[in-house]
C-alpha positions in Angstrom: 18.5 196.2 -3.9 18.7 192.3 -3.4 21.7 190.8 -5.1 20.8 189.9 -8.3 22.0 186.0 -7.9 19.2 185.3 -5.6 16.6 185.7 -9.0 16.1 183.9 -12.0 15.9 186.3 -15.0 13.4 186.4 -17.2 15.5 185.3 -20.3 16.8 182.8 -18.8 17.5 179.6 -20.8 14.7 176.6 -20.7 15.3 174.2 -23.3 13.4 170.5 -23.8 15.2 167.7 -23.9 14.3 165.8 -27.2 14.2 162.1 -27.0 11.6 161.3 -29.9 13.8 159.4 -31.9 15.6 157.1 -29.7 11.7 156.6 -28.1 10.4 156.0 -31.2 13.2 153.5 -31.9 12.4 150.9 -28.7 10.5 147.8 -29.0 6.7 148.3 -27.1 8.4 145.8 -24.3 11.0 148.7 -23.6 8.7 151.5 -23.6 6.9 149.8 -21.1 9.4 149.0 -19.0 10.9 152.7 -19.7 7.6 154.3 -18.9 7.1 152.2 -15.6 10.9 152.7 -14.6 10.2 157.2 -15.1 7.1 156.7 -13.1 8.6 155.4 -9.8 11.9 157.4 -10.4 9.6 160.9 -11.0 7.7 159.8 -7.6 10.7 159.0 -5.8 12.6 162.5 -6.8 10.0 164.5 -5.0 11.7 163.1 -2.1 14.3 165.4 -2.9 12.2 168.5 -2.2 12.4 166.9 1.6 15.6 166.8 1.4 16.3 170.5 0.3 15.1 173.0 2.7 11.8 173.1 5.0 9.6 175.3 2.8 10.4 173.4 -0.8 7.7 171.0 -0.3 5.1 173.4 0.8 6.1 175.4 -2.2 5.9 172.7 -4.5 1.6 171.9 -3.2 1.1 175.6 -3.9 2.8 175.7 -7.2 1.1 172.4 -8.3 -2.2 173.5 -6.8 -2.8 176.4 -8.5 -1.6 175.1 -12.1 -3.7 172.4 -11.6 -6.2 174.6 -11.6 -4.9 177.1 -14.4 -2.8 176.5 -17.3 0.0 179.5 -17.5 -1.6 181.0 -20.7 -4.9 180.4 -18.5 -3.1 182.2 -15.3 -1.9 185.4 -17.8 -5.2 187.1 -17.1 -6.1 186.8 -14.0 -2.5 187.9 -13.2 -3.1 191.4 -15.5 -6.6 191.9 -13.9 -4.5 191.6 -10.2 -1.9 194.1 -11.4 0.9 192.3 -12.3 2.5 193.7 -15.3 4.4 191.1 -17.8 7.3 191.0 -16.7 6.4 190.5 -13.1 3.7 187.4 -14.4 7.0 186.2 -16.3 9.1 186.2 -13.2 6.6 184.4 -11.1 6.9 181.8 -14.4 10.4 181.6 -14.4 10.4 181.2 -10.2 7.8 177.8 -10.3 9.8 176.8 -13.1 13.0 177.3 -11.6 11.5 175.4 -8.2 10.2 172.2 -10.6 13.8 172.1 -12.0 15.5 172.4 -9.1 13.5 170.4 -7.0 13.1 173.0 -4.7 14.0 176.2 -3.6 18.1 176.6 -3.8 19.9 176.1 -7.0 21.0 172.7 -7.3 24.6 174.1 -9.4 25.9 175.9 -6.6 23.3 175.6 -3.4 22.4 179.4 -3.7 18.8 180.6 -2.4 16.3 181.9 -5.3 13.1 183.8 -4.6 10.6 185.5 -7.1 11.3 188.4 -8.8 8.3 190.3 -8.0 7.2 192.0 -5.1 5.9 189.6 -2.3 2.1 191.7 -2.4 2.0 191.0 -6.3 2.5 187.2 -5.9 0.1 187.1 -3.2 -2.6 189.4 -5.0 -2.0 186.7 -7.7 -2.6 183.7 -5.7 -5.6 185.1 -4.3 -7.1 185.6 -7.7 -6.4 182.0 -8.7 -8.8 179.5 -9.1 -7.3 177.3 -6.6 -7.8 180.1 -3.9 -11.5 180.8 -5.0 -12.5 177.0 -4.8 -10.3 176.4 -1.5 -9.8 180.1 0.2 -8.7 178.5 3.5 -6.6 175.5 2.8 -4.3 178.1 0.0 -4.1 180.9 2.7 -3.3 178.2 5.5 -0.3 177.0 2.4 0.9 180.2 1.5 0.9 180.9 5.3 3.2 178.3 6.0 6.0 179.5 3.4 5.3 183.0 2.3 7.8 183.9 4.9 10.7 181.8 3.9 10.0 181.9 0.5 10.9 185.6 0.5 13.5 185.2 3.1 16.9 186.2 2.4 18.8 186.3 5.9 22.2 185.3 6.1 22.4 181.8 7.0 18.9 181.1 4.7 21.0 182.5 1.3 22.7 179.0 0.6 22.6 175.6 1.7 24.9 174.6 5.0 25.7 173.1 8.2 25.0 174.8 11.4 25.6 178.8 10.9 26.5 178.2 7.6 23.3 177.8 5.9 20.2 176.0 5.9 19.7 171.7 5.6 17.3 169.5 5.9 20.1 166.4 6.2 20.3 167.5 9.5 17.9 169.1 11.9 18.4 172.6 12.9 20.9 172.1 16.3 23.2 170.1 14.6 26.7 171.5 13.9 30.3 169.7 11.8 30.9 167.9 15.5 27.2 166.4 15.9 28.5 165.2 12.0 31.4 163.7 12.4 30.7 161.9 15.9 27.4 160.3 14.3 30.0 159.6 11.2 32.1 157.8 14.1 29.1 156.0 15.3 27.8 154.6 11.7 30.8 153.5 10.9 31.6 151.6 14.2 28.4 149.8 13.1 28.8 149.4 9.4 26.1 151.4 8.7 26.2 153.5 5.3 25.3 157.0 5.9 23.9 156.8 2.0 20.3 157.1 3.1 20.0 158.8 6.3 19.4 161.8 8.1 20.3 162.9 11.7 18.0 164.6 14.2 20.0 165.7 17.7 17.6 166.0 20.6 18.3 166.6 24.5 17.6 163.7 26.7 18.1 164.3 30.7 20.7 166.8 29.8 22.2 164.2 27.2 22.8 165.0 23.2 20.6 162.1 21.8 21.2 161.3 18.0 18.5 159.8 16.2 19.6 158.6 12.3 16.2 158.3 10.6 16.7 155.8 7.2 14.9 156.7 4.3 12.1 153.3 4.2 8.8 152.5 3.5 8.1 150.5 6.8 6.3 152.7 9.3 6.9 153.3 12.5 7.0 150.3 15.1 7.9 148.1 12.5 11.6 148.0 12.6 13.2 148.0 16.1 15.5 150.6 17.8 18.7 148.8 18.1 20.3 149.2 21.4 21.5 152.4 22.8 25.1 153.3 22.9 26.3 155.4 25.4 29.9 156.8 25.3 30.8 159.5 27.8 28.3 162.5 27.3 27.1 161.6 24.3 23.9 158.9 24.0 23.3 158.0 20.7 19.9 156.1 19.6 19.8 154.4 16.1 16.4 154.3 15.0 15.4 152.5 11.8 13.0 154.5 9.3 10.2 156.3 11.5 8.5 158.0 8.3 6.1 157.1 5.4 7.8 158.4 2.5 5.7 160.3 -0.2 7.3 158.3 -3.5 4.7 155.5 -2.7 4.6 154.2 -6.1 8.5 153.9 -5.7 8.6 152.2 -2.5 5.2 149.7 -2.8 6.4 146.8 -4.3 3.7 146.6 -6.6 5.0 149.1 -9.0 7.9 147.1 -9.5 6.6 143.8 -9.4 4.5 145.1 -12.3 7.5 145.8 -14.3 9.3 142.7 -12.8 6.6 140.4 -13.9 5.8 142.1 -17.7 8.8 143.9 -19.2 12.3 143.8 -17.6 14.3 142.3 -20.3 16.6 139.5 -18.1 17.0 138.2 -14.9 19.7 141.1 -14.1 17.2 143.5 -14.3 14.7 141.1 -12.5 16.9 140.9 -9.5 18.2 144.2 -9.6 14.5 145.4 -9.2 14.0 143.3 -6.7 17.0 144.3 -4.5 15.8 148.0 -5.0 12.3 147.3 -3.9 13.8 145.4 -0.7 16.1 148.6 -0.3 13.5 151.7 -0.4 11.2 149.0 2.0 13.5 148.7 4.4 16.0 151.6 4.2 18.5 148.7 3.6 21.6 150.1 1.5 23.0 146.5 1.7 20.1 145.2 -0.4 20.8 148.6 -3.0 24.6 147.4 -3.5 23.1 144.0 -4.1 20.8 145.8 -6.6 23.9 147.6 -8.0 25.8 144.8 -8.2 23.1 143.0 -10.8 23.1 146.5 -12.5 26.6 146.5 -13.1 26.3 142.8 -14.8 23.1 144.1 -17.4 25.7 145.1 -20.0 24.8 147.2 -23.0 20.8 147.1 -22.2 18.4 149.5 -24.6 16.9 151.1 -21.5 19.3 152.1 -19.0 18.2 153.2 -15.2 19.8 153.6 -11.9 17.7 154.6 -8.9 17.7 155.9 -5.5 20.1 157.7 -3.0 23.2 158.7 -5.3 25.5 161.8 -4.9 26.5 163.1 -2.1 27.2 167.1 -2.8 24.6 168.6 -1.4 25.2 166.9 2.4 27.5 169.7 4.0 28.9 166.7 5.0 29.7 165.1 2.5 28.3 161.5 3.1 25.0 161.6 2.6 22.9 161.0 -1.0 20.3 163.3 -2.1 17.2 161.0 -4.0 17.9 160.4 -8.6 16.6 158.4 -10.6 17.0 158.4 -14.3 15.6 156.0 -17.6 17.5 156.6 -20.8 17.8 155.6 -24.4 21.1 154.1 -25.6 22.5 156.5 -28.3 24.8 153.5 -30.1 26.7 155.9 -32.3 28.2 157.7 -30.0 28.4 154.9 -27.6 30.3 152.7 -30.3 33.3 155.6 -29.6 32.9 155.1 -26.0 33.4 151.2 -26.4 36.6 152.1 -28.4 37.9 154.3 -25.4 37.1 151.6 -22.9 39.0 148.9 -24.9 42.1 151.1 -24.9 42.0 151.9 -21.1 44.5 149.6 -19.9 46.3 150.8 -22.3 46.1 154.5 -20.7 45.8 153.7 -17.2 50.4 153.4 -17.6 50.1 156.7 -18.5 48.5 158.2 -15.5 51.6 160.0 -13.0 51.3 157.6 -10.5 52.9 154.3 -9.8 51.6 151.0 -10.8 50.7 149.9 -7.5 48.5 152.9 -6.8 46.5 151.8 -9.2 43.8 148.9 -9.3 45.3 145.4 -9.3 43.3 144.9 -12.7 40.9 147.3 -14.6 37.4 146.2 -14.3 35.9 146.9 -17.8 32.7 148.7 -17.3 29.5 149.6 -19.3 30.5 153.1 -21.2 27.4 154.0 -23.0 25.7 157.6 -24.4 22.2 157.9 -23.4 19.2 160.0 -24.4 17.5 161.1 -21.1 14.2 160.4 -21.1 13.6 161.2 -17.5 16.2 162.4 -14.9 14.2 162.9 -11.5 16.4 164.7 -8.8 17.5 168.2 -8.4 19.8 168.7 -11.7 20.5 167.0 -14.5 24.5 165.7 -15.2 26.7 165.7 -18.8 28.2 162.4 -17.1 27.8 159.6 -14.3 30.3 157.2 -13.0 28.4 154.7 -11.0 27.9 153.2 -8.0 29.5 155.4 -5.7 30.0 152.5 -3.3 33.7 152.0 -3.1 33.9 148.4 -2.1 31.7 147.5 -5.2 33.7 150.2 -7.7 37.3 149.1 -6.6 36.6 145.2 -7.0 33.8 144.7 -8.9 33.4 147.4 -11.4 30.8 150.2 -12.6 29.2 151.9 -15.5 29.7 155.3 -17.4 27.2 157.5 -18.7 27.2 160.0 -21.2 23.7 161.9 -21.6 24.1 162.5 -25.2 20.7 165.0 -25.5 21.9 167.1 -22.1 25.4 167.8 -23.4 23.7 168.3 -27.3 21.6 171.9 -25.3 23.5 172.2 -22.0 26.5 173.4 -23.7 25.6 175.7 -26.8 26.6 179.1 -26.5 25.4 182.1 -28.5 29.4 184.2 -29.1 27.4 187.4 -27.2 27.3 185.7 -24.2 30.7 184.4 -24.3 32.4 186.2 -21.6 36.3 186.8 -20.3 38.0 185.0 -23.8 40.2 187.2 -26.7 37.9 187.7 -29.6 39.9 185.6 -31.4 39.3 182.9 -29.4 35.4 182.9 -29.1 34.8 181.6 -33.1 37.0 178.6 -32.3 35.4 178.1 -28.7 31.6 178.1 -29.9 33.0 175.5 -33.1 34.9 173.0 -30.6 33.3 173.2 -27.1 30.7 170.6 -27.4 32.9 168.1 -29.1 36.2 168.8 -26.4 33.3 168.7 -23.7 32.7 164.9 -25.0 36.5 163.9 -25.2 36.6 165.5 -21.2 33.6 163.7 -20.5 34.6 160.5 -21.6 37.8 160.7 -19.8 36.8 162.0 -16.6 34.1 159.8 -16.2 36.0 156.5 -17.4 39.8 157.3 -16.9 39.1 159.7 -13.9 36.3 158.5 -11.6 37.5 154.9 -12.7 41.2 155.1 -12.0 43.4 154.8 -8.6 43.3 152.1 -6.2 42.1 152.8 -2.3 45.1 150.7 0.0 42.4 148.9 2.3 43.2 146.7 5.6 39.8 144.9 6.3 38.3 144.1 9.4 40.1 140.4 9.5 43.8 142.1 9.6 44.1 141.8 5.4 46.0 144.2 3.4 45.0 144.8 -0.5 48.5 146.0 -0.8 52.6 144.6 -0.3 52.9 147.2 3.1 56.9 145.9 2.8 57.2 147.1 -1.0 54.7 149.8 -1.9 56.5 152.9 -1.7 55.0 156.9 -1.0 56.4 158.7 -4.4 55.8 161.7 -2.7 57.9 160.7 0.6 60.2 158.0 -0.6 59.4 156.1 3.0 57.2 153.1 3.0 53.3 153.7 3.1 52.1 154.6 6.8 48.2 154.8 6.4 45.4 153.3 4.6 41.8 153.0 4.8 40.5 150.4 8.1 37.1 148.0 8.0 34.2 150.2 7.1 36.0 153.3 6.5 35.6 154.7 2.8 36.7 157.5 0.5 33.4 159.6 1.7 33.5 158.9 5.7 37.2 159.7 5.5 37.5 162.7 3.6 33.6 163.8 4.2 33.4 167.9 3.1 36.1 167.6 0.3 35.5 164.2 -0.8 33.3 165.0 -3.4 35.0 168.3 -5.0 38.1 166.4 -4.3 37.4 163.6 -6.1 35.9 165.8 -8.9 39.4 167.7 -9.0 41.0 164.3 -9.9 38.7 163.4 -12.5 39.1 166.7 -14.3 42.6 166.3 -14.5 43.3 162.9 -15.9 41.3 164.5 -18.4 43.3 167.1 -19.4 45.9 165.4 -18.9 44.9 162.3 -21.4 43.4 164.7 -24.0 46.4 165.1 -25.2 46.9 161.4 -25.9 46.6 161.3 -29.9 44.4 157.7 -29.6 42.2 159.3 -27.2 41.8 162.0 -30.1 41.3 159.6 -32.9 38.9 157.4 -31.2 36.4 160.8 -30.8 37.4 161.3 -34.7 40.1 164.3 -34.2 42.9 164.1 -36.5 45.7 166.7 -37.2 44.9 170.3 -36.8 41.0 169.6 -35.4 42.7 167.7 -32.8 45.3 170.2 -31.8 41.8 172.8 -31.5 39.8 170.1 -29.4 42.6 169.9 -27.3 43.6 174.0 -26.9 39.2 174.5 -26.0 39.6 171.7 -24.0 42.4 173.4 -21.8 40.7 176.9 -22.1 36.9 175.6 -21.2 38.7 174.6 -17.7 40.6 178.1 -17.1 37.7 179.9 -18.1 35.2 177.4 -15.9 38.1 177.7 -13.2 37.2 181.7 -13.4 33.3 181.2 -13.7 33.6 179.0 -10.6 34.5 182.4 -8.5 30.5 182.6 -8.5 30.1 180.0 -6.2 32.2 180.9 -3.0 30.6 183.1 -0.2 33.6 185.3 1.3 31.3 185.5 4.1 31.6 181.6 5.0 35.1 181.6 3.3 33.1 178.4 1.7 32.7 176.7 -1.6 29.1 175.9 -2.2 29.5 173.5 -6.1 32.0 170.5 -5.4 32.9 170.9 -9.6 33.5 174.9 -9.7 35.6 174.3 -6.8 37.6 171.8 -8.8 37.5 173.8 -11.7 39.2 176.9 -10.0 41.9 174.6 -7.8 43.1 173.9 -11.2 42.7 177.3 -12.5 45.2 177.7 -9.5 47.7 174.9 -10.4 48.1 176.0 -14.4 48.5 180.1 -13.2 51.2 178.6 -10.5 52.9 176.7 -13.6 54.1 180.3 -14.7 56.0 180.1 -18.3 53.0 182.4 -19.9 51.0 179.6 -19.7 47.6 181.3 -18.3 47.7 185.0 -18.3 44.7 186.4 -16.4 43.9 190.2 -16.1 41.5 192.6 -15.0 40.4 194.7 -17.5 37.6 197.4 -18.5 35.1 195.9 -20.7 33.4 197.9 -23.5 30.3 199.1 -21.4 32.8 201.1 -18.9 32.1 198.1 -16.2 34.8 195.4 -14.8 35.9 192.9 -17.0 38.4 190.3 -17.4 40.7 188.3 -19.9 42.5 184.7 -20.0 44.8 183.8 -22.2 46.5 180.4 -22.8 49.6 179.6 -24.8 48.1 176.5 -26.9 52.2 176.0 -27.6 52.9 175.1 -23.7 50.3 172.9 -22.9 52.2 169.8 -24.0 55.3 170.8 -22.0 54.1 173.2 -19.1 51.0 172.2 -18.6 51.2 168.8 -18.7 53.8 168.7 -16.6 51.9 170.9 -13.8 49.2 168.5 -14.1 51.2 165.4 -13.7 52.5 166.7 -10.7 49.2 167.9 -9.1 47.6 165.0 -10.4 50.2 162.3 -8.8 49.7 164.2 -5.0 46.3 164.2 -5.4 46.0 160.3 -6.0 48.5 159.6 -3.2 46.6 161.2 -1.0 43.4 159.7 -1.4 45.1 156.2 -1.9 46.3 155.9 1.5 43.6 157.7 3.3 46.0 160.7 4.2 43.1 163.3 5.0 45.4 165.6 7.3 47.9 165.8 4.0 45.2 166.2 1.3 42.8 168.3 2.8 45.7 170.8 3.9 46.9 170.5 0.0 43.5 171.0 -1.4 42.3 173.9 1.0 45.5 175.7 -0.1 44.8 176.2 -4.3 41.2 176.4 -2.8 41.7 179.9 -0.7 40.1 182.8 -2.6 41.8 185.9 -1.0 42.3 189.3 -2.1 46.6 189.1 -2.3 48.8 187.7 -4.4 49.5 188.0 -7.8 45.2 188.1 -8.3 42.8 189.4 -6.3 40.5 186.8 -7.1 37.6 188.3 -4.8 37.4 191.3 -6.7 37.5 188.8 -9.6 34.8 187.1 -7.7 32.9 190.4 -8.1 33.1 190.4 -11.6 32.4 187.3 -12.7 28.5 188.2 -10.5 28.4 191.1 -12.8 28.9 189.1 -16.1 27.4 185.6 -14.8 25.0 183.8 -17.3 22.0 181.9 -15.7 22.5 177.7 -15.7 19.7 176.5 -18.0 16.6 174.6 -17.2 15.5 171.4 -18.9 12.4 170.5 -20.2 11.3 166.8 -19.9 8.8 164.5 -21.7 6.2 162.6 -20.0 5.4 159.0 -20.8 1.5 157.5 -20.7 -0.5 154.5 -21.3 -2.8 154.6 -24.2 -4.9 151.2 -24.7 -2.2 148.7 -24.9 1.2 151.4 -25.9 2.8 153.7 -24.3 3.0 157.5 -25.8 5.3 160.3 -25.6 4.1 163.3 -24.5 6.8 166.4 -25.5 6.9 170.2 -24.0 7.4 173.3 -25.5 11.2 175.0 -23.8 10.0 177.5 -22.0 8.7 177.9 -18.4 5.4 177.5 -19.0 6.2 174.1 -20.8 8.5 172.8 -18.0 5.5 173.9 -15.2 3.2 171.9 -17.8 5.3 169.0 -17.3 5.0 168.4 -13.7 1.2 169.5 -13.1 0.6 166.5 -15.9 3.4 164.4 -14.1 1.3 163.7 -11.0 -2.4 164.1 -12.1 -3.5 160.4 -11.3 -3.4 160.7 -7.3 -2.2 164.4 -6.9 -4.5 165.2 -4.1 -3.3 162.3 -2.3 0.6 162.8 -3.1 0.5 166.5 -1.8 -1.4 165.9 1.4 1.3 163.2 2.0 4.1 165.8 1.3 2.3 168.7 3.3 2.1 166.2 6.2 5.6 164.8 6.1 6.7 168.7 6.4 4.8 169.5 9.0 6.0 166.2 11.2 9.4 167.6 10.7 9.1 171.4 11.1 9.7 172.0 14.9 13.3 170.8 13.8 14.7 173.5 11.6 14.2 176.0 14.5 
């Protein structure tokens, strides 16, 4: 029997994003702009199926081939006369749909391989009885040919995402292992370069490892030049500037956004910042996307909101590299009103934050903190909450925006008390009444308070210091501060594979932490008892997500595959190492005979035990990262990261029950947008698979035969280098 984490179940939850209202609401300038804006960032995520894993474009043609073709309700009976029963037709439903929403074949919450859930004979009996097959026999068996295999395949290193012998990437080609990483790492950053956009290929030159770092561009190849080879020792390292067409065509032609340029961006910010973004995805220029960024960061409090291109960096085993988003959204000014309120009071809670003044920013740039209606959010998942840019330079001096998506958190979140594993009864009533609002108060914080706090002790390339080296003082040592970031070094070259769960760690906790601030409360509308509850779900979501996080580690790898779940559990850790009673934590036999288990958490120690584990924790964390000690912080994070089978909780037998008990990650349904005569329509879907594969086979219908022969040949250009 194959592990039952490698399927998507049938029941699994698919809900549609609604965004009527706050659609309806814009002015027909805006919905252009909004519609134009989802059109280049919808082409531009299927970039991301490139960036997955060698098969997930292929996939995608197939999928998008056949429901072309057939509807789903269309499909149903040609999938009974090949002898597939329902449940097997609904698995095959839930797989394409899975693969849409994912934006390829490995979960994009935790990097985990999925395959159908029928036998590989039934999906191919049903795919020969399609009408795609009948119309095009050879080019669909020369398609399914060229991923059947992998599709099904679930050998070790092909069950999760990795570097090397720990699982499959496309980031890097197949030879590469963490030492090909962090020497081309080196290299970038000896030339400045931003790792943001790239990929690296290793091949063997007269017995020499040469490195080629391919940028993601529009210009074809011979137009940019090869900058001059480096050779240092054994090691011959040839920077090549973008040598691939990209498929997102309508992103990276300039006519697109010239269209919206010249017609419907609402002020010269978004002019320019549209500008810089179309030089960017041209040229593979990053420099020309902070420039973008920068304008971005100066359109304060627009209708539409968007941000575009290569953004986070989890799903790089290393940790430096962006995987393709783009997003268009609807301001939600309600709820964005409290937001406002908490950003006026920041500096007012920054004090309160465990560390000392001068390890934080030298003065708080104000940002943009706004809650959105998505109306389209291309990319592999879909966020509760963005803190952006992720350039450090621009975030530490210049500022950045936060995002709540109002709609996502409104579905993502609800939970039906059945399915509410590993709490006392008497906490699940009180869980299911406050978990959506204590999610927003967390959100709010972490995104604004957490990702927006700490300051980064830089000396530039000219010798300058953005700190007093005489006065500022280690809390942690007592002893003057020894190390700091140099030139082009940042928070993600330096601390590369934690960086990002790292960083997520931090976040989280200056949000529990500054929950408990009675303004922070008041500002969300939480007064008196309601407040005391936000706070107490609050603090139990994280040891219960700290617990549900065991699902994504692999003993095998001893590796963490979700930079959040790791942080969730690290502070799972930290608040069971607090003792006092504060978290209990036991294994127990649930009602159906099988494992269970139970947390508990003493609501009347979280001001006093808690809070002072977290302040603690919290302080070390920021120390570390502020002066660049990776030796110091990576040892202290690995150490609450270990999951091991001793101690006071055999959290790998924990690990075992949490798999028995786990509850799918829902799937989101998004709207289309479309011209009609001089307006632009919404067009909604039904939540359910066969709405969300609807979706996409009406996403692309203008040039589809054209997009997937692009896709099927930029895979086959690159397949000789996964072997």
């Amino acid at each position: 029997m194959v592990d039952s984490q490698y399927y998507l179940p049938n029941d699994i939850g698919i809900s549609a994003l609604d965004c009527s209202e706050a659609f309806r609401l814009l002015s027909p300038q805006e919905k252009m702009y909004a519609h134009y804006l989802s059109r280049a960032s919808w082409y531009g995520g299927l970039v991301v199926l490139l960036q997955t894993s060698p098969e997930s474009a292929n996939i995608f043609v197939l999928l998008q081939r056949i429901f072309r073709k057939q509807t789903p309700a269309q499909l149903e009976q040609v999938a009974t006369a090949a002898g597939l029963s329902s449940e097997e037709y609904q698995a095959f439903l839930v797989y394409a749909a899975g693969l849409y929403a994912n934006m390829g074949n490995y979960k994009s919450f935790g990097d985990t391989k999925f395959i159908p859930n029928l036998p590989e004979d039934k999906l191919k009996a049903l795919v020969w009885a399609s009408q795609a097959f009948q119309e095009q026999p050879a080019e669909m068996e020369a398609l399914w040919d060229s991923c059947s295999c992998l599709l099904y395949s679930l050998e070790n290193r092909q069950k999760q995402l990795g570097l090397g012998d720990k699982g499959i990437t496309t980031y890097f080609s197949g030879n590469c292992c963490l030492e090909d990483a962090e020497l081309a790492q080196k290299f970038l950053d000896s030339k400045k370069l931003s790792a943001y956009n790239t990929r690296l290929f290793k091949k063997e030159d007269g017995g020499k490892a040469c490195y080629e770092v391919r940028l993601a561009s529009a210009v074809q190849k011979g137009q940019t030049a090869v900058k001059k080879a480096k050779t240092k020792g054994e090691m011959h390292f040839a920077l090549v500037a973008s040598v691939t067409k990209c498929p997102a065509q309508p992103l990276l032609k300039e006519n697109l956004f010239v269209n919206v340029l010249q017609a419907y961006a609402a002020n010269e910010n978004q002019r320019k910042m549209l500008e810089e973004y179309t030089r960017s995805f041209t040229l593979g220029s990053i420099d020309a996307h902070k420039e973008g960024s920068r304008y971005w960061i100066k359109d304060k409090g627009p209708i539409v909101e968007s941000y575009i291109g290569f953004i986070e960096s989890y799903r790089d085993p290393f940790g430096s590299r962006g995987e393709f988003e783009g997003f268009v959204a609807v301001v939600n000014k309600a709820m964005s009103e409290r937001f406002a309120k908490l950003v006026s009071s920041a500096e007012v809670l920054l004090p309160e934050l465990p560390w000392p003044q001068e390890f934080e920013k030298d003065t708080f740039l104000k940002p943009d903190f706004t809650s959105l209606d998505v109306l389209t959010f291309a990319g592999s998942g879909i966020p509760a909450g963005i803190n952006i840019p992720n350039y450090d330079d621009i975030r530490q001096t210049e500022g950045f925006k936060n995002v709540s998506l109002g709609n996502v958190l409104a579905v993502a979140y609800a939970t039906q008390k059945e399915k509410l594993t590993f709490l006392e009864e008497g906490d699940k009533d009180l869980f299911i009444k406050w978990k959506g609002p204590s999610f927003e108060v967390q959100v709010g914080l972490h995104e604004l308070l957490g990702h927006g706090s700490g300051k980064l002790f830089v000396q530039d390339d000219m010798g300058k210091f953005n700190f007093d080296q005489s006065k500022v003082i280690n809390p942690e040592t007592g002893e003057p501060v020894s190390s700091w970031y140099r030139g082009s070094e940042t928070w993600d070259s330096k601390f590369s594979t934690i960086a990002s769960s790292y960083e997520e760690c931090r976040a989280e906790c200056v949000g529990l932490y500054l929950c408990l601030n009675k303004q922070v409360l008041s500002i969300f509308g939480h007064e008196g008892q309601d407040a005391d509850d936000v706070v107490y779900i609050n603090w139990l979501s994280m040891v219960r997500a700290g617990l549900l996080g065991l699902e994504f580690y692999t003993p095998e790898s001893k590796r963490w595959r979700q930079a959040h779940m790791q942080a969730r559990f690290v502070i799972l850790r930290v608040l069971l190492e607090a003792g006092e009673g504060l978290v209990g934590l036991e294994e127990v036999t649930g009602e159906d005979g099988k494992p269970d288990a139970r947390i508990t958490l003493d609501r009347s120690k979280i001001p006093t035990v808690g809070k002072n584990a977290i302040h603690r924790f919290l302080c070390k964390l920021q120390v570390f990262k502020s002066t660049a000690d990776v030796e110091g912080g990576r040892a202290f994070y690995d150490k609450y990261s270990t999951v091991s089978d001793t101690g006071a909780h055999n959290f790998l037998r924990l690990r075992e029950t949490v798999l028995l008990r786990k509850e799918a990650r829902k799937m989101f349904v998004q709207a289309n947008t479309r011209i009609s005569g001089d307006s632009v329509e919404l067009v909604e879907y039904e939540g359910s698979a066969a709405g969300l594969i609807r979706s996409f086979t009406e996403r692309f219908q203008d040039d589809a035969e054209q997009l997937e022969s692009g896709l099927l040949e930029l895979s086959k250009q690159d397949a000789p280098c996964w072997c």
